[in-house]
N, C-alpha and C positions, 0 to 999 in steps of 0.2 A: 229579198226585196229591198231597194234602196231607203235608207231611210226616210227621206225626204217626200217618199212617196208612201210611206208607213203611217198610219192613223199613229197617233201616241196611244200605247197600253195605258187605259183608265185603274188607277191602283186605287183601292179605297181599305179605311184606316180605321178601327172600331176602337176609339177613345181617344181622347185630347189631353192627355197628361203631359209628362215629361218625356215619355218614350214614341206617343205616337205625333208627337206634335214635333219633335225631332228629328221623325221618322220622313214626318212632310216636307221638312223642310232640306235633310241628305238627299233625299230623291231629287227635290227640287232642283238643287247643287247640281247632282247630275245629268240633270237633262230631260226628267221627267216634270210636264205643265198638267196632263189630266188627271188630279189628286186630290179625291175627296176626303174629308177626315166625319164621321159620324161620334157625337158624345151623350151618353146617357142624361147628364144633368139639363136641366134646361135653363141652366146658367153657369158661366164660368165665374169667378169671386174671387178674392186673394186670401180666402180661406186657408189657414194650414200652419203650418211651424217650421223650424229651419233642417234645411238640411247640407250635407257636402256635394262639393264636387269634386272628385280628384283629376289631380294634370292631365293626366290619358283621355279624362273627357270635354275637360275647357280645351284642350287643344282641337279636339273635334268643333268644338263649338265656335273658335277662334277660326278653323277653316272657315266654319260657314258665314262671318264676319258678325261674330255676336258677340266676342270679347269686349266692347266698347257698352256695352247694354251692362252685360257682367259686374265690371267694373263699376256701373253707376246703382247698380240698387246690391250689390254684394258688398264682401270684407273677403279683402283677400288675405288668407289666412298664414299667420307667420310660425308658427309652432302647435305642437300637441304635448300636454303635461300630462303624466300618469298619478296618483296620490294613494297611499292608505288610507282608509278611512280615518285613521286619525291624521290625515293631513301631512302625512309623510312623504316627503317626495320620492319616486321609484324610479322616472325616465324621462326627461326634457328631450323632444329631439324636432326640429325645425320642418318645416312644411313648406308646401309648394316654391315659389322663387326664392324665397331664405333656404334652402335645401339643395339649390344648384339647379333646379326645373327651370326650363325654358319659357316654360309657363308656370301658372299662377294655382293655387290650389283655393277655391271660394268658400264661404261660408253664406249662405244666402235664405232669404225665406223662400220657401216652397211656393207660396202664392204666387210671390210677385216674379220669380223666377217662370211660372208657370205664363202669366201676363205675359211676359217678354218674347218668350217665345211665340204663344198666340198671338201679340201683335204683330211678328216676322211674318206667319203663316197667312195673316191678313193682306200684309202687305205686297207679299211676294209671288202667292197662289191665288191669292184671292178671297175677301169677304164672306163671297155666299160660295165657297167652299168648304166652310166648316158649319155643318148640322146640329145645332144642339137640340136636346130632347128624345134624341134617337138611340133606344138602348138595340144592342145587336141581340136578335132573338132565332139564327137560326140561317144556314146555307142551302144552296145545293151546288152544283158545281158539272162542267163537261169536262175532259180532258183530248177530247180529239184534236186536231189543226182547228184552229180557228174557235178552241170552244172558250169556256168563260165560268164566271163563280159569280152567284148572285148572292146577296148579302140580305138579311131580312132585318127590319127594325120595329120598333115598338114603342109609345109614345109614356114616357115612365109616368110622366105626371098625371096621366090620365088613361091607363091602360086600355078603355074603355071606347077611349078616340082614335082613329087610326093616325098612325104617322105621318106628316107630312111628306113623305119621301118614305113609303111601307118597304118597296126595294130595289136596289141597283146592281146591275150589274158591271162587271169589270174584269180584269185579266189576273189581278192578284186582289187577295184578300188580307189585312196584317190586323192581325186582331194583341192589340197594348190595352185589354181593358181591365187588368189590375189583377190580385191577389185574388178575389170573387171571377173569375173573368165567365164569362156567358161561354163564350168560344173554347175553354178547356171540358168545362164542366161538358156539352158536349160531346167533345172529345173521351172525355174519360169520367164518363156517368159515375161510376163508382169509387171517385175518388175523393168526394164528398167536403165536408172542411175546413180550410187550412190548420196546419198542426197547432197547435196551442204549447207554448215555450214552459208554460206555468210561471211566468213571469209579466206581470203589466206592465206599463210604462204612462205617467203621467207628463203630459209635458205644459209649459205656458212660456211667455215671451213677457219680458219687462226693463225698461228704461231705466239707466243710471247711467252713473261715471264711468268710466275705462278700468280695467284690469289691466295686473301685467305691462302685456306690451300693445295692449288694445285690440289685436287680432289673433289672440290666444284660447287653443282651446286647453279644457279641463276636463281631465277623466279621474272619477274618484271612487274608491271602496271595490267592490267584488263581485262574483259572478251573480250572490242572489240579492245583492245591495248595491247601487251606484245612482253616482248621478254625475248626470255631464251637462257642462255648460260653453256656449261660446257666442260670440258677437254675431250677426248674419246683416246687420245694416248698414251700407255704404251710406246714404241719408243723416243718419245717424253719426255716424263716424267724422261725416263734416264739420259737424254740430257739436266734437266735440265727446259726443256720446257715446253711450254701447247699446244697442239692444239685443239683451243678452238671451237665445235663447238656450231655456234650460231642458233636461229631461230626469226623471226620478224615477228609477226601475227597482220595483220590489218582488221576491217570490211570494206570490199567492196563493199556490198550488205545490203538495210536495212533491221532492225530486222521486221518480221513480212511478209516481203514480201511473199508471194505464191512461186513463181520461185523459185524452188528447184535444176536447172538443173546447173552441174559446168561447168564455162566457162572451154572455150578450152584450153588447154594448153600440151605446152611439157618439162617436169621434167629434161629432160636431156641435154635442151639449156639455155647457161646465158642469165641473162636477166638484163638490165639496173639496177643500182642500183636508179637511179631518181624517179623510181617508185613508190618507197615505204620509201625513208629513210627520207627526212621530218620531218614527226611525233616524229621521236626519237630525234631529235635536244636537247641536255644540258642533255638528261638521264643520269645517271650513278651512279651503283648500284654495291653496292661491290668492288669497286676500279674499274669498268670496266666502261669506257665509251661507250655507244652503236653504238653514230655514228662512230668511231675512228676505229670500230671494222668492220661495216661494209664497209666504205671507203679503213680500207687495208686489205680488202678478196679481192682476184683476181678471182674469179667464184663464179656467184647466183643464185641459180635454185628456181623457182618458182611452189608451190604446191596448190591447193585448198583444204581445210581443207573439208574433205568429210566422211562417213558411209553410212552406209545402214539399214533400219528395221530391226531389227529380226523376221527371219520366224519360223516357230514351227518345221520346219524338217528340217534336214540334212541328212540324209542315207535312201536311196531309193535302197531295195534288194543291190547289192554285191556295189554301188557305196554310197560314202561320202565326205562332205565335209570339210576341215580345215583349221584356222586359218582364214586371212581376207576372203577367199571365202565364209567361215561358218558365221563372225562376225567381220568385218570390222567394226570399231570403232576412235574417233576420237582420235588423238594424246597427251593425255592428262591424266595427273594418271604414264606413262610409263608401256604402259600397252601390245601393242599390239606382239611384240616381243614375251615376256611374256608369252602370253596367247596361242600364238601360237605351244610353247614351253612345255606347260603342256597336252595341246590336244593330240600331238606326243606322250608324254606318256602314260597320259592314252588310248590312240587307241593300243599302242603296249602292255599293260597289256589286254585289250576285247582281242582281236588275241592271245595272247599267250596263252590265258584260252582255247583255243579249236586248238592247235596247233597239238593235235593227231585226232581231229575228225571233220576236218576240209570239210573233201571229204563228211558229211550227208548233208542232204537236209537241209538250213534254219540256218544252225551252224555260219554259217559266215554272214548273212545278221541278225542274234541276238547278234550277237558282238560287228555289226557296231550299233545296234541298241542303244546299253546298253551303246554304246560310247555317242551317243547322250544326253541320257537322264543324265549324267553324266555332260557334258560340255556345251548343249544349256542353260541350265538356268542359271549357272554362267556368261556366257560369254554376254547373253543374260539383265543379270544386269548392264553389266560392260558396255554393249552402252548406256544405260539410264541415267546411275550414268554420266558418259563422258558430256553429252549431259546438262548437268547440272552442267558443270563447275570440277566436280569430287574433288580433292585435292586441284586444283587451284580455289575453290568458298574463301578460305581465300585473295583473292586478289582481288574478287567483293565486298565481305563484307565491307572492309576499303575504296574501292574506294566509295560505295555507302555511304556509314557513315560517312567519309571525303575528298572527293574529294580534298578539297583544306591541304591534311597534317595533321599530328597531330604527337604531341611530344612523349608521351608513346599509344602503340598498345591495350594496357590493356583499357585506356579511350573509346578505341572505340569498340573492337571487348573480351569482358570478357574471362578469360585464360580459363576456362573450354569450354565454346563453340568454341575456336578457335581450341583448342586441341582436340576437337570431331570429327573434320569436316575429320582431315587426321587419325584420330585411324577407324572410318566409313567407309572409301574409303579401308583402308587395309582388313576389313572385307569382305567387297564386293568383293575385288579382289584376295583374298585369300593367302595375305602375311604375314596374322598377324606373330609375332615372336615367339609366342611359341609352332605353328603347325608345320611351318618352321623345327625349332629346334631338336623339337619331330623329328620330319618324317628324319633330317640330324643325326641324332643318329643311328633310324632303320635301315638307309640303307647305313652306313658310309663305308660297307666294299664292297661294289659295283662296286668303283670307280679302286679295286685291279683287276675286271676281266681283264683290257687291261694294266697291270702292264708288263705282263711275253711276251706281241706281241710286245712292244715297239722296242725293236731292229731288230725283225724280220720284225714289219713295215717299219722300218726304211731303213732295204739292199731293200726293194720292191718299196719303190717311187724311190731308187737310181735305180734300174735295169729294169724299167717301161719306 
C-alpha cells in the first residue's frame, strides 16, 4: 500500500530517559509523527550526576541536530588520565576531538542532558505526547495483518487511581524503562534483581577552579578502591569554572561471596559522607585532592554498582527492549549512555525500512527482530568486558604489580600492553576512530534536516 495512503504506525515508548527519549526523537528523524512516550515519574527534574558520552553517540545526536544543545550545557572532553592510588601517573591518553574524532566526546550532567532532550521531544513530536505518571504495568499483543500491541499503565503516585491514559494501543511497543524495567521482569519472571557488583559507588557534584586542562578527566586507585572525577558544565566552564563531578567506589561486600542481591538503597536521599570517605584520606591525583572534594560537596547520593546477565532475547512479536532494560551494564568504559544512544538508532533504521508496509502480518515484529540481532551481541560484550574491569583493568594491573608505587609505569605494566588494554575496550564498544570518522563523513549532511525548523521551533515552545 502506498504510503501516503498508510495511516502512520502509532509506536509507543515506556520511559523517558536517555534511551527512550532518543528513541522518540531517531524515529522522528525518520519519518515517523505518531509517537507516544509514556514515564513512570510524575515529574521529570534535573536530578542526577554526570555522565559520558562517546563519539559514536554525539555523532548520532549531531545527526539529529542536538550538537548545538551539547555543546551549551556539556564539556567537551579533552583527555582521560589513569593514577595509582598514590598519585602515580599510569596513562594520559586524549579524548574525543583532541584524539582525531570528527566529533566531540561530552562530559555532561545527566539531568540537564536528560532536559534537552525532553525539550526536542516537545518541540518536535509534540507536548502532550509525553505521559508522565504512567508506569507500564503489562501487554498483550496480535500478530496477524493488521493486529496491534496494547500497552497497559498505572498511575505510580497513586496506585489506587486509575491512569490517565489506563491503555493504548499501537504497532510497536519499546520498552527503555531502566535497569528495574517492568517489561523484562515480565518477560523473564525469574530473573529477579539486578546482580549486585559488591561494590557501592557514592557520587556528588561541587564547584571550583579548573583542573589540568579544564575538560579532564581523572581515574584513580583499583578495582575495589577508586574514584573518578571530571568537569560536566559547559555553564560553568564559561564562568571560568569546573563543576566537577566526582564518584567514590568502595568494596562493600567480599569478592567471591554468593549474595548477589543489592542492598536497599534510595539514590535520591543524601547520605552521610562518614561512610565512605576514610579510605580516600591524603589521595590526590592531578592536582585534585579527593577528600577536600568530597567534604565541600553539599549532597551524596549513594548507588550500588549493579547489571544484570545477558539474555539471548529482547523482542517478543510487536514488544522490545532498550538500553539498561535490554543491557544494563556496570558504570565503567562510559559506556551505558552510549549504548543506549546507538540502540535508538539502529531501532529507528529496522522501523524505517518497513515504514510503507508496516500494516503485513510479521513486518514489524522482523524489524524489532533484525534490531536485536544487531545490538544483543554487542551490548552483550560490553557487560562482560565491564565485568572485567573493561578500560579501567590499567589500574588493576599496576595496583597488582605495585601496590606500594613505582617511578616510571613502563617498569611495570610494558607500553604495548598497556596501550592494548584501552585500543580493545574501543573495539568492543564500537568507538574505534576511524569507523567513527567514516560513518561522520557519510552522514554529515543529516544534521541540516532540523536547520530550516529552527526558528519555527523556536515561536512554538514560546506559544506552548
Amino acid at each position: 500500500m502506498p504510503f501516503l495512503t498508510t495511516p502512520q504506525p502509532r509506536i509507543l515508548i515506556a520511559g523517558a530517559g536517555i534511551g527512550g527519549l532518543t528513541t522518540a526523537l531517531a524515529l522522528h528523524a525518520a519519518g515517523f509523527t505518531d509517537i507516544h512516550i509514556f514515564e513512570a515519574a510524575a515529574r521529570l527534574t534535573t536530578l542526577g550526576v554526570g555522565i559520558n558520552v562517546q563519539p559514536s553517540a554525539v555523532l548520532i545526536l549531531r545527526n539529529l541536530g542536538l550538537l548545538p544543545g551539547l555543546r551549551d550545557i556539556g564539556v567537551e572532553t579533552a583527555e582521560l588520565n589513569f593514577y595509582s592510588r598514590h598519585g602515580h601517573p599510569i596513562l594520559s591518553e586524549p579524548r574525543g576531538s583532541c584524539a582525531g574524532y570528527d566529533v566531540p566526546q561530552f562530559s555532561v550532567h545527566r539531568g540537564e542532558f536528560q532536559m534537552m532532550l525532553l525539550d526536542a521531544v516537545k518541540t518536535r513530536i509534540g507536548r502532550d505526547r509525553v505521559h508522565l505518571d504512567h508506569a507500564f504495568a503489562g501487554y498483550s499483543q496480535t500478530t496477524t495483518e493488521g493486529g496491534s500491541i496494547t500497552a497497559k499503565f498505572i498511575r505510580r503516585s497513586n496506585p489506587s487511581e486509575e491512569a490517565t491514559i489506563p491503555e493504548m494501543s499501537g504497532a510497536a511497543l519499546v520498552c527503555a524503562d531502566g535497569i528495574n524495567s517492568a517489561a523484562r521482569r515480565l518477560l523473564y519472571p525469574n530473573e529477579g534483581l539486578p546482580r549486585f557488583s559488591g561494590r557501592m559507588l557514592w557520587r556528588g557534584c561541587v564547584e571550583q577552579p579548573p583542573y589540568l586542562t579544564g575538560a579532564s578527566m581523572v581515574w584513580a586507585g583499583h578495582a575495589n578502591q577508586k574514584f573518578i572525577a571530571y568537569p560536566i558544565s559547559g555553564r560553568a566552564d564559561r564562568r571560568g569554572r569546573a563543576l566537577v563531578n566526582w564518584i567514590a567506589e568502595l568494596r562493600v561486600r567480599g569478592e567471591g561471596d554468593p549474595d548477589l542481591t543489592p542492598p536497599p538503597t534510595d539514590w535520591t536521599k543524601n547520605v552521610p559522607k562518614e561512610r565512605f570517605e576514610g579510605p580516600f584520606e591524603g589521595w590526590m591525583c592531578g592536582g585534585l585532592k579527593m577528600k577536600e572534594l568530597i567534604l565541600s560537596t553539599e549532597s551524596v547520593f549513594e548507588f550500588p554498582m549493579c547489571d544484570r546477565d545477558p539474555v539471548d532475547r529482547w523482542s517478543f512479536g510487536r514488544l522490545t527492549l532498550l538500553g539498561d532494560a535490554a543491557h544494563a551494564m556496570y558504570p565503567i568504559g562510559s559506556n551505558g549512555a552510549t549504548q543506549a544512544i546507538i540502540d535508538a538508532e539502529t531501532l529507528a533504521e529496522k522501523l524505517a525500512g518497513v515504514i510503507d508496509s508496516w500494516q503485513m502480518a510479521g513486518v514489524i515484529e522482523k524489524a524489532l527482530t533484525e534490531y536485536q540481532e544487531a545490538r544483543l551481541p554487542p551490548t552483550a560484550a560490553i557487560v562482560m568486558a565491564n565485568r572485567g574491569n573493561g578500560p579501567d583493568q590499567v589500574l588493576q594491573l599496576a595496583h597488582e604489580r605495585a601496590p606500594d608505587g613505582f617511578a616510571n609505569i613502563y617498569d611495570v605494566i610494558p607500553k604495548d600492553e598497556l596501550e592494548s588494554i584501552g585500543a580493545n575496550y574501543k573495539a568492543i564498544a564500537g568507538f574505534e576512530r576511524e569507523a567513527v570518522n567514516k560513518k561522520a563523513k557519510e552522514t554529515e549532511h543529516l544534521a541540516g534536516r532540523f536547520e530550516s525548523s529552527k526558528i519555527k521551533a523556536a515561536i512554538l515552545v514560546k506559544t506552548v
